[in-house]
C-alpha positions, -999 to 999 in steps of 0.1 A, spaced: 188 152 20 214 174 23 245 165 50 248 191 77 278 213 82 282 208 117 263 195 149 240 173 151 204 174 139 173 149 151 133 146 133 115 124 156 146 110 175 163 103 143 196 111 134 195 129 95 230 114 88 234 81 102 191 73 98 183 88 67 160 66 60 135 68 88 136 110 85 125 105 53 100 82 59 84 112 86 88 140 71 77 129 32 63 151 9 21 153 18 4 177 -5 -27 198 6 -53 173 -10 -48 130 -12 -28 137 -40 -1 162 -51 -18 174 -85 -53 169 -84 -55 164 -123 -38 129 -121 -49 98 -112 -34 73 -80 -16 51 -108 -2 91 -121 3 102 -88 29 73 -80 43 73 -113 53 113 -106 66 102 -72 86 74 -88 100 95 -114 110 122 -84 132 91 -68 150 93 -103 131 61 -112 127 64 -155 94 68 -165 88 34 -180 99 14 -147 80 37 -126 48 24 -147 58 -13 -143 61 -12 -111 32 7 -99 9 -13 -128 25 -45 -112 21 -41 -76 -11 -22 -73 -30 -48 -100 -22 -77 -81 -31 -62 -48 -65 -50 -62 -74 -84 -79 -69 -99 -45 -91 -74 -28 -121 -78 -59 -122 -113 -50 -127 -108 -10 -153 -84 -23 -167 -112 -49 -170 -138 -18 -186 -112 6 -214 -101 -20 -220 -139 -29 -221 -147 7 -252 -119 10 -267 -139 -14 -267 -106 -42 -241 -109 -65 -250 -71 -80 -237 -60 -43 -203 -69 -50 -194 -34 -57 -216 -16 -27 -198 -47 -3 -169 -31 -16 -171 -5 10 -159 -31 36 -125 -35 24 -121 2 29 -108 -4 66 -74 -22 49 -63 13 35 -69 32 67 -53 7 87 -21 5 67 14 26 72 0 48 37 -10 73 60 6 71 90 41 53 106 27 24 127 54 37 157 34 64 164 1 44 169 -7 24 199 8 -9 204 -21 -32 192 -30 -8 166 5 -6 157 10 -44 152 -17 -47 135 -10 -23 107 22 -39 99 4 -72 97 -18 -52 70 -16 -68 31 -22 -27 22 10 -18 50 31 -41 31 24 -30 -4 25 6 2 65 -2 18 73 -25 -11 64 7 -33 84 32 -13 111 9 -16 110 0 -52 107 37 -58 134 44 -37 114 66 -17 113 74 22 96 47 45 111 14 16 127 -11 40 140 -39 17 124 -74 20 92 -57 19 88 -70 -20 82 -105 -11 55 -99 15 37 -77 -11 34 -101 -35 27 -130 -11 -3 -113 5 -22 -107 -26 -15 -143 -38 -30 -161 -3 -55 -137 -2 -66 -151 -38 -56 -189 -28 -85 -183 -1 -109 -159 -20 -107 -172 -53 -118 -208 -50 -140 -201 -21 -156 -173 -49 -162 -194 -80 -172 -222 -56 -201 -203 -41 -209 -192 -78 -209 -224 -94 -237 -230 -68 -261 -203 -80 -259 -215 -117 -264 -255 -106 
């Protein structure tokens, strides 16, 4: 952002000097549609928002790749475990639907400040909340808050300490 000339300028009771940051993270770029260029995929559309925070092109990969792989395994086992707990293992993709609620109750789409408390809380708790800041931060891009990094990757890896065993468990059963 540019620095003003003089006085003093606020976006959502945010200084734009001294809390960069924090303007950034409200007033981010949000195209017309869920994403910018509606030719590209989500990996493509983070990769072109990487490369605009002047990450190169090749880091911008890894790190999208990295992050949103590991947070999807985790999530395809929670959806393994819920279909072999409805006793159809062809419904793992329709039981699919029920992880939905994670991304709408994560900071990807809105700042958990300007939700009510509980609701609030509880998006910050969200595995989705914290990988979508670990992004934004390791793209250097409005709403990162370092430390986030750690609690990205842990999520996904007790998710699949729980879902994983409990998964090949249950399925071990229906061949025996």
């Amino acid at each position: 952002m540019l620095r003003p000339d003089r006085g003093r300028v606020e976006v959502a009771g945010h200084d734009v000097v001294t809390q960069a940051p924090a303007v950034q993270f409200r007033i981010g770029l949000l195209g017309q549609h869920a994403a910018l260029d509606e030719q590209l995929g989500g990996r493509q559309n983070l990769e072109m928002f990487a490369r605009l925070h002047h990450l190169g092109a090749r880091r911008a990969r890894e790190r999208a790749d990295e992050l949103l792989l590991l947070f999807r395994f985790a999530m395809l086992w929670i959806g393994i475990q819920l279909a072999l707990v409805a006793g159809k293992p062809e419904l793992v993709q329709a039981v699919q639907i029920l992880v939905w609620p994670v991304g709408f109750l994560s900071n990807a789409f809105a700042a958990p400040e300007a939700m009510p408390g509980w609701l609030g809380t509880a998006v910050q708790w969200n595995p989705m909340s914290q990988t979508a800041t670990a992004v934004r931060d390791l793209f250097g891009g409005p709403g990162g808050e370092p430390g986030h990094v750690w609690a990205a990757v842990a999520w996904p890896l007790a998710l699949l300490a729980v879902f994983l065993p409990l998964a090949v468990r249950r399925f071990g059963r229906l061949s025996a």
